[in-house]
C-alpha positions in Angstrom: -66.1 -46.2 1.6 -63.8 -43.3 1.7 -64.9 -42.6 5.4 -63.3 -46.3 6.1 -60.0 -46.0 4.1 -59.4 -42.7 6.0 -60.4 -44.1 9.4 -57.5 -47.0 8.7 -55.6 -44.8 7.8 -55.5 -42.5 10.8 -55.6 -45.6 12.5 -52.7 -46.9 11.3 -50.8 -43.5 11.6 -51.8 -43.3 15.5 -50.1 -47.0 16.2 -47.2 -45.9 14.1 -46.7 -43.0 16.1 -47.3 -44.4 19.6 -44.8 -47.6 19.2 -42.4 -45.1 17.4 -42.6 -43.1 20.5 -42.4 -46.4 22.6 -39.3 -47.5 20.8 -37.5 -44.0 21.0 -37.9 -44.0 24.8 -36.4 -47.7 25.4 -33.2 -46.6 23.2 -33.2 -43.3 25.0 -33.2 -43.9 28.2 -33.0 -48.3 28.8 -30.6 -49.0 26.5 -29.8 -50.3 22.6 -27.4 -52.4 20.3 -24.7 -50.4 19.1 -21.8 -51.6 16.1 -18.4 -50.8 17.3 -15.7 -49.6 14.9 -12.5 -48.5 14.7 -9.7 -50.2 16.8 -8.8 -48.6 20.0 -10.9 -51.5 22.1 -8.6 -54.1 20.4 -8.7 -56.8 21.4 -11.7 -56.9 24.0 -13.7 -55.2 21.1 -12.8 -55.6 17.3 -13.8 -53.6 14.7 -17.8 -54.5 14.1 -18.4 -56.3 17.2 -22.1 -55.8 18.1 -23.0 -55.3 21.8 -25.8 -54.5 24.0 -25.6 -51.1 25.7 -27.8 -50.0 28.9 -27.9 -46.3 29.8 -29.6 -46.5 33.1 -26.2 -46.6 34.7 -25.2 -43.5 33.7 -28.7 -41.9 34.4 -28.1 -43.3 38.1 -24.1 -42.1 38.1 -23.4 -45.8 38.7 -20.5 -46.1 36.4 -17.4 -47.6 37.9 -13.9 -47.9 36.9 -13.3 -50.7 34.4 -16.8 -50.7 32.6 -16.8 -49.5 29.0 -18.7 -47.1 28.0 -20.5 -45.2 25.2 -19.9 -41.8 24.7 -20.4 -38.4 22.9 -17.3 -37.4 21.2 -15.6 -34.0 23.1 -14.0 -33.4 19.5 -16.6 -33.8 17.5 -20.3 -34.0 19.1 -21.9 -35.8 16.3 -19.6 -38.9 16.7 -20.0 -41.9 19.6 -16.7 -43.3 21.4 -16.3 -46.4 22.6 -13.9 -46.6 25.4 -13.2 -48.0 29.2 -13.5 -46.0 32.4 -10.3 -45.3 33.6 -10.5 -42.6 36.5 -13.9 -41.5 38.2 -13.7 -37.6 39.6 -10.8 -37.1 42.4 -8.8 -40.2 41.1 -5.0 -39.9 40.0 -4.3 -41.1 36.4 -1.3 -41.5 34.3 -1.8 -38.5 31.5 0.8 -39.6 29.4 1.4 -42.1 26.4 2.8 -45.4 27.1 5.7 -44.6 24.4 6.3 -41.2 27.0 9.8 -41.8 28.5 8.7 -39.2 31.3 5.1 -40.3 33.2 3.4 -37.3 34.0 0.1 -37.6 36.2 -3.3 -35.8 36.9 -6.5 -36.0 38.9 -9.9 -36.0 37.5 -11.5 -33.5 38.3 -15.5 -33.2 39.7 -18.4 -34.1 37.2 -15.6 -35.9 35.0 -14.1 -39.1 34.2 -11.1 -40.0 32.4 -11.6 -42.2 29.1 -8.7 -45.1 27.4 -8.9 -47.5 25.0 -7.8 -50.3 25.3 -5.6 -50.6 22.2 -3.0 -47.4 23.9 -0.8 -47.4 20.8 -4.2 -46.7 18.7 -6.4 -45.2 20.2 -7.4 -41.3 20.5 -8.6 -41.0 24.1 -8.5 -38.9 27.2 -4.9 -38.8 27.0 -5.4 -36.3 24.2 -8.7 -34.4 25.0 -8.1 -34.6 28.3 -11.1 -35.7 31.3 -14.7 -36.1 30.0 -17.7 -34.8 31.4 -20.1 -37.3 33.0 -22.7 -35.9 30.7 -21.5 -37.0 27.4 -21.6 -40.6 28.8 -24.7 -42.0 27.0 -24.6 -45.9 27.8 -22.2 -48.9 29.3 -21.7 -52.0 27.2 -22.5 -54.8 29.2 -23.0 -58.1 26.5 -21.4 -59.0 22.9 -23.6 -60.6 20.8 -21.4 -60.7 17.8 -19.2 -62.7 16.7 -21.2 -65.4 18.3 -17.7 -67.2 19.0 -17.6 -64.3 21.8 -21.3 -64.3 22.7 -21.6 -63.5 26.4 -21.3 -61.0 29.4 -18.4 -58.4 29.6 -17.2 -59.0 33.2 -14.7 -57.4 35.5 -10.8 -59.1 35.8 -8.5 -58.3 38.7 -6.5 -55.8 37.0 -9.3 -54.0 36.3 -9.6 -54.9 32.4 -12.9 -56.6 31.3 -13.1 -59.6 29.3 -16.3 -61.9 27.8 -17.6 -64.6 30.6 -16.6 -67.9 29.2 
């Protein structure tokens, strides 16, 4: 009798382990849902929009300007950004706030890529920390899944902006 319980439970332990171990490896590395907050994606992303992200473009250094992405924090590590590609590495980018009377510019340099929200009169970005490195990239939005009144696919708009596919 005892031999059973403890043979289910072992049991049970291994399949907890191995689809723990299954589901850590498709957030890691294929992707997850992520809440947004804060307001500096306003208005293509409001505070507690849900979205799919997928992190095998950044594993394959597919990222391209206008995709929005998920990121590590270069002032404080423990903290995720949310913000859109502005400038890949050897691009010029305006380094200045819009309210700046004087525009002052800047390349990227390599392994980097420059970071804005969307929201530029709220939004603590490149413009303040400066170009990111590639590594801290963790994933790319690609689908909104809530508010269900903006269900759908993030796409790409000629001036480089993205907005949900009606």
């Amino acid at each position: 009798m005892l031999r059973d319980v403890m043979g289910k439970t072992f049991r049970l332990l291994g399949y907890t382990i191995q689809y723990g171990c299954i589901a850590h490896c498709a957030f890691e590395y294929l992707g997850g849902v992520v809440v947004c907050s804060g307001p500096s994606m306003e208005p293509t992303i409001q505070n507690s929009d849900i979205v799919v992200s997928e992190n095998l473009s950044c594993r394959f250094y597919s990222i391209q300007k206008g995709d929005i992405v998920i990121a590590k924090s270069p002032n404080d590590p423990k903290s995720n950004i949310c913000k859109r590609v502005i400038g890949l590495e050897g691009d010029k980018v305006c380094t200045s706030s819009p309210s700046d009377f004087r525009k002052s510019h800047s390349y990227v340099p390599k392994g980097h890529v420059w970071l804005e929200g969307d929201n530029l009169r709220n939004s603590t970005d490149s413009r303040c920390y400066g170009p990111v490195p590639y590594g801290l990239i963790r994933g790319r939005i690609y689908f909104k899944i809530w508010p269900l009144n903006d269900f759908g696919f993030l796409r790409a708009s000629p001036n480089g902006h993205r907005f949900l596919d009606d």
